[in-house]
N, C-alpha and C positions, 0 to 999 in steps of 0.2 A: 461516087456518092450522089444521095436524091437530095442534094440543099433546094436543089431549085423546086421541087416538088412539098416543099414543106411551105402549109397553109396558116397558122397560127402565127411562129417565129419570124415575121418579117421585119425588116427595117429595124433589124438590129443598130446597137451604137457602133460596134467597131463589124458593121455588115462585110465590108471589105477586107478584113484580116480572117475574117470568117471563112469568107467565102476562099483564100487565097489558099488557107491552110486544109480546107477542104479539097481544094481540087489536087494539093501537095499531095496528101496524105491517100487518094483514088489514085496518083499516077499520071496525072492528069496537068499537074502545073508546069510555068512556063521558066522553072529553076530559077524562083527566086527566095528559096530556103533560107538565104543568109538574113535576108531583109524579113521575114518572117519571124526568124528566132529574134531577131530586133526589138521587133515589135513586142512579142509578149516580155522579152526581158523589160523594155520601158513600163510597159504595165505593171509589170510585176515589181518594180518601184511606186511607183503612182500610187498603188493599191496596195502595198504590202503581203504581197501575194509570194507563198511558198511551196516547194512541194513539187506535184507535176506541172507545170505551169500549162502545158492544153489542156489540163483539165481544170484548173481553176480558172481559166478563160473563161471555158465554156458555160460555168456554174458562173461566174459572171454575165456573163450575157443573158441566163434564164434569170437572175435575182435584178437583173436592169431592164430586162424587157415588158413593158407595158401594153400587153395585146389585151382581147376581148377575155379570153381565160383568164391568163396572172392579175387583172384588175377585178375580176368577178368573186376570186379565190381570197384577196386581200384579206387579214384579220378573220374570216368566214371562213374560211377551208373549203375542202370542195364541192361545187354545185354539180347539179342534175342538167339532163340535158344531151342536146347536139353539142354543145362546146366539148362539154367533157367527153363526148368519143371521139369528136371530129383531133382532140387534141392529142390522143394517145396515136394519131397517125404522123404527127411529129415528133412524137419523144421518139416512138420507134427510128426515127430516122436521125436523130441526136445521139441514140443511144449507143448505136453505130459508129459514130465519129468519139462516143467516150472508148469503145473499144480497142481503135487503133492505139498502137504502139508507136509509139513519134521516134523510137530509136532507129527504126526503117529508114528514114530521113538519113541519118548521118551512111547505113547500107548504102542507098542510093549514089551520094554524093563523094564517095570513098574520100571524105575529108576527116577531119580530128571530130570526136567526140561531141560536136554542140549539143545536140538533141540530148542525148544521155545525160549531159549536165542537165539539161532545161527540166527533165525526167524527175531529179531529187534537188529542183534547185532550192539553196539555202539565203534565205534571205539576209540581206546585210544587218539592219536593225529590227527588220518584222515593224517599223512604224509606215501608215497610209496617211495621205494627206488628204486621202478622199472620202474615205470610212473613220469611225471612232474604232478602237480597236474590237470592240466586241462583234459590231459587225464584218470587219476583215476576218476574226476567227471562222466566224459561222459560216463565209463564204469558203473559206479553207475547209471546212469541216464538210458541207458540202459536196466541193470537191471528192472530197476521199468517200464520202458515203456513195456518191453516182457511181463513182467507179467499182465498187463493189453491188451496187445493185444487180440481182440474179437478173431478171427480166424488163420489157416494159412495162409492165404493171410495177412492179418494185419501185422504179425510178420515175413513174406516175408517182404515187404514192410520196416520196421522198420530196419531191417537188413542190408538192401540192400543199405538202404539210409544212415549208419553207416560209410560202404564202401567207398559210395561216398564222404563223407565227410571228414573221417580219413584215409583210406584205410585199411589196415590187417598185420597182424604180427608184423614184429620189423620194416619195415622202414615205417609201418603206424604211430605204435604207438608212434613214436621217431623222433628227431628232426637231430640227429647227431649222427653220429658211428665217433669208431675207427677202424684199422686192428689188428687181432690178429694171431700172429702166432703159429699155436697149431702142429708142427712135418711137417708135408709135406702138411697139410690145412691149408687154410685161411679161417681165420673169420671176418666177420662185426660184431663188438658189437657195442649198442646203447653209448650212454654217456648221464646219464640220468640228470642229472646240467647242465644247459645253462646259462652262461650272457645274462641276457633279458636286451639287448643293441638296441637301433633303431636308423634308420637313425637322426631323431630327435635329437639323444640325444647328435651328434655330430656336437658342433658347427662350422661353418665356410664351406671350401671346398665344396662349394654349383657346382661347375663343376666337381669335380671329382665325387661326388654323382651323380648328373647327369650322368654320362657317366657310372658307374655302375648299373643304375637304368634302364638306356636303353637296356641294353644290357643282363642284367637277364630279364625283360619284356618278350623281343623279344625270348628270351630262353624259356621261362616259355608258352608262348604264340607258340609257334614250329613252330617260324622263326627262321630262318637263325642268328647263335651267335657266337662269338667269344672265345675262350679263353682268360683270363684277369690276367693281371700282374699288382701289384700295388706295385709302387716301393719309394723311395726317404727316407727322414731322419725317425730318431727313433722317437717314442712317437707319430706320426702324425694321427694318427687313421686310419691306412691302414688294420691292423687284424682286429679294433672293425666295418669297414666298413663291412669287408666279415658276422663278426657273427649278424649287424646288418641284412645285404640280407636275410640269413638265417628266423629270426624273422618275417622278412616283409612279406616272400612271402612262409613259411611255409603250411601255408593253402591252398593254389594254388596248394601244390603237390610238393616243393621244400623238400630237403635234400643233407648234404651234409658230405662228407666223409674226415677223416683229416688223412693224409699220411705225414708217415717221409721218410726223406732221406731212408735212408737204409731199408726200405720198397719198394721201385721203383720195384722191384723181382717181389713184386707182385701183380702188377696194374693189368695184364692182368688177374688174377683168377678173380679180384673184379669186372673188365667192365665185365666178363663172368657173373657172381652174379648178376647185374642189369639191364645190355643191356635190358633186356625184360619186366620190368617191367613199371609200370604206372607213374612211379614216376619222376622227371627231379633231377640230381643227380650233383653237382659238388664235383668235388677233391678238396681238399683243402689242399696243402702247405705252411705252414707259415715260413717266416724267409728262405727263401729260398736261398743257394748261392754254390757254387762248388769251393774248391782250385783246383788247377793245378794238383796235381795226382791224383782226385776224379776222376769217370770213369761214376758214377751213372747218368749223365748230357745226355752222350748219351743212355743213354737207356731211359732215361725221352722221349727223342727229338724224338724219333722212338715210343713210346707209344702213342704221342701227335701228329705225323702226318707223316706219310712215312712208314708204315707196309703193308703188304696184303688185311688184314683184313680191315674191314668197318668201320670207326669209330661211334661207335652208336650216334642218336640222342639227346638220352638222358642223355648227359653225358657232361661235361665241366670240363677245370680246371681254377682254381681260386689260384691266386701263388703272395705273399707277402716276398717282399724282398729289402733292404737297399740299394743295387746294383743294378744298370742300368743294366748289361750287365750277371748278375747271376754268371757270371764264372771269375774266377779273373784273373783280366791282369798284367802285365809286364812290365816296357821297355822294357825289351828284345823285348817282342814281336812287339815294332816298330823299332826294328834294321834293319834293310835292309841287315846287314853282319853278319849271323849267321848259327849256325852248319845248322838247317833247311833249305834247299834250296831254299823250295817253301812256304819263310815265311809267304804269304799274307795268303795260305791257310790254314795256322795253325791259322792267326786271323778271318779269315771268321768262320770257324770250331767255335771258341769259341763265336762269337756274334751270329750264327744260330739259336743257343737256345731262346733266345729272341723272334727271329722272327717268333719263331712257335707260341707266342701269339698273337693274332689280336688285341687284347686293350691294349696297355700298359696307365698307368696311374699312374701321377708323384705328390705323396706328396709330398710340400715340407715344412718346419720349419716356422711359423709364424714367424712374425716382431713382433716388440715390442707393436704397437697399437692394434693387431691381439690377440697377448695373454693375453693381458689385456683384450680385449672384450672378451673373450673363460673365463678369470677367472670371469667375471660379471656376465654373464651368467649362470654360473654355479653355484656360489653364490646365484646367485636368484631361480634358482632350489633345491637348499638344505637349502632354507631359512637361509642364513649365516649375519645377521645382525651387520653390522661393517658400519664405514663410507666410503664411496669410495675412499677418498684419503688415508685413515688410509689403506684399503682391497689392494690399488695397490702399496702401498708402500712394505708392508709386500709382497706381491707377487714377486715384483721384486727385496728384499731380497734373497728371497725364491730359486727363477729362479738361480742365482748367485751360487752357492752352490750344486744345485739338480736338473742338470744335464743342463741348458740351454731352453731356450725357446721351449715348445712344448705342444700339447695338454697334454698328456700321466703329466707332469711336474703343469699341472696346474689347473688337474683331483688331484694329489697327493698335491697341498696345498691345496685346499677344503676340500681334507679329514683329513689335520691336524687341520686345522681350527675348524670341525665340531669334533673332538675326543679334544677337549680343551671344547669345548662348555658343553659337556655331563657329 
C-alpha cells in the first residue's frame, strides 16, 4: 500500500492502527492481526460502529480528519483549486485500502474466523458514547456508501458531500462543546447528550421566540447580528430557548460553545480556535450575573466589544440571566453623597455591560390563565389523561408549594403526573 505517499490525510487520530492495518492487509505486517482486530472491535464500541468494521474505521478517520481540504469543504461543499486535485491523489490511494477484503487476514493466519466476523460485525446496542446517534448512522452509512463507490471520482464525490453536510472533526460532528482547561491550554470538548428541546416545544412567548428566531436567521444567514441577552424570572424557558436554537438550526452549520464565569480567561484562545472556520458559533452563558467585587464583568465587556482585535463574524454571545442589568446594584449606588465622587460613573460602569448586547429579551412569569394553558398543553403532549377541571385543580395545588407560576413549574407537575401513571 502507498499510505506513506498520501499528502492530504496526515496525522490521523488513530494514525497508528491505520497505518498497522495497512501494512496487514499489503502483506507487509509484523503479525499482529489479533491486536488489530482489538482495536477496531474497542472502536467499534466507543462509536457504536456496525457492519464492516475496516470500513467504517476508515470513514471514520475521513469524517475526524481536519486537513487543509475537509476544513475548506466544511458546510460549503466542494472548492476549486490545487486542494481539490491534489486530493483526489489520496482518495485514490484510500480507495484502495476500502477495496481489500479483511477476510484474507483470517486466509493468512489459518486461525478461526475473526475477520469474517469483524466483516458483518453486529453491534451489541448500536449506542456511541462519542457521537449522538444520528451522527454514528451517517458515519455507518458512509461506510457502506464508500464501499460501493464505482471509482475515485465517485468516492471524491461522496466524501466531499459528507463535508458539506456534517462538516469534519469535533465541531462537525457535535452539536455543543465545553472549555477545558488542561495547564496553560484550552480545550473545546464536544458534550455528547443534548436535550432535543425545539422551539415548539415551548409553549407560549411566541414574541420572544420570534425575536430569537430573527436574529440567529440573520446570523446563520451572514447578516448583520446581534449579541442576545435573555433575561427575567426563573422557570420561564430562557436556557431551554437558547438549547432549542441550537437544535433548530444545527444543520445550517450552527454550534455553540457553553462558558462559565471563571472561564472569561479564556474567551480569547477559544475565538482564536474558531474565527476561521466554517461554522457560526455562539458562546453561551447561562444564569449569568456579577456581585459587586466580581471583576470578571469587565473583561466579558472588552471580549464582546472594545479590543483591537476584529471581532469575528462567526461568533456570537448568547447570555441567560435572572437580572436586567447582570451586575448587582445598590442604593448606595443612587446616593448622590457618597465616598465616590463621580457616582453616576460608577452606575454607568455597571449598566454598560448590558449594553454590549444588541437584543435584550424579557421573559417574564406567566398569569395564571397562561399557566394553565402551558399545563394543557403539555398534558396533551404526554398524553396525561385526567379531566380538565380535576388536571388544573391539582396544578394550581401544585404551583402553590413548588415554587410559583412558571413554565419550568409546570413541565415538573407533568412529570409527576405521568411517574404516578407508570
Amino acid at each position: 500500500m502507498k499510505t506513506a505517499q498520501l499528502v492530504i490525510y496526515k496525522n490521523l487520530r488513530y494514525q497508528d492502527l491505520f497505518d498497522r492495518m495497512a501494512a496487514l492487509l499489503s502483506g507487509e505486517g509484523d503479525g499482529d492481526s489479533y491486536a488489530c482486530a482489538n482495536d477496531l472491535i474497542e472502536l467499534a464500541a466507543a462509536y457504536g460502529l456496525e457492519g464492516n468494521l475496516w470500513h467504517c474505521f476508515l470513514a471514520l478517520c475521513l469524517a475526524n480528519n481536519e486537513n487543509a481540504y475537509s476544513t475548506s469543504c466544511e458546510i460549503v461543499g466542494e472548492v476549486e483549486g490545487s486542494l481539490n486535485r491534489l486530493v483526489k491523489h489520496d482518495f485514490a490511494i484510500i480507495k484502495e485500502l476500502f477495496d481489500c477484503d479483511i477476510r484474507k487476514l483470517d486466509e493468512i493466519s489459518g486461525a478461526e474466523p475473526v475477520w469474517a466476523e469483524l466483516k458483518n460485525y453486529k453491534a451489541a446496542n448500536g449506542n456511541s458514547r462519542m457521537f449522538n446517534k444520528r451522527i454514528r448512522d451517517r458515519i455507518v452509512e458512509l461506510a457502506v456508501s464508500l464501499e460501493h463507490a464505482r471509482d475515485e471520482e465517485d468516492f471524491h464525490k461522496m466524501i466531499t458531500e459528507f463535508y458539506r453536510e456534517f462538516g469534519v472533526g469535533k465541531f462537525g460532528l457535535n452539536k455543543a462543546f465545553r472549555i477545558a482547561e488542561k495547564g496553560e491550554e484550552v480545550d473545546i470538548e464536544p458534550i455528547v447528550n443534548i436535550e432535543h428541546v425545539y422551539l415548539n416545544d415551548l409553549v407560549g412567548y411566541e414574541i420572544q421566540k420570534k425575536k430569537i428566531i430573527d436574529n440567529t436567521e440573520a446570523f446563520i444567514e451572514g447578516k448583520a447580528a446581534n449579541n442576545v441577552l435573555l433575561f427575567g424570572d426563573a422557570g420561564t424557558g430562557k436556557s431551554s430557548s437558547v438549547k432549542a436554537i441550537l437544535n433548530e438550526y444545527y444543520d445550517r452549520g450552527l454550534r455553540i460553545i457553553e462558558v462559565y464565569k471563571h472561564q472569561f480567561r479564556c474567551l480569547s484562545d477559544v475565538i482564536e480556535q474558531i474565527k476561521d472556520r466554517n461554522y457560526k458559533f455562539i458562546i453561551y452563558m447561562d444564569d449569568l450575573s456579577f456581585e459587586e467585587t466580581e471583576l470578571e464583568y469587565k473583561y466579558l465587556k472588552a471580549i464582546i466589544e472594545g479590543g483591537l482585535g476584529r471581532k469575528p463574524e462567526n461568533v456570537l454571545i448568547y447570555a441567560t440571566s435572572n437580572r436586567r442589568h447582570l451586575v448587582r446594584e445598590s442604593f448606595r449606588d443612587k446616593r448622590t453623597l457618597d465616598d465616590d465622587v463621580h457616582n453616576n460613573d460608577t452606575v454607568q460602569e455597571k449598566l454598560s455591560l448590558v449594553a454590549r448586547f444588541g437584543v435584550t429579551i424579557y421573559f417574564g412569569a406567566p398569569d395564571k390563565k397562561e399557566f394553565q394553558n402551558i399545563v394543557k398543553v403539555l398534558a396533551e403532549k404526554y398524553h396525561v389523561t385526567m379531566p380538565e377541571d380535576e388536571l388544573l385543580a391539582e396544578a394550581n395545588k401544585w404551583e402553590l408549594s413548588h415554587g410559583g407560576l412558571s413554565g419550568r413549574t409546570a413541565a415538573q407537575f407533568i412529570t409527576y403526573l405521568l411517574g404516578k401513571m407508570q
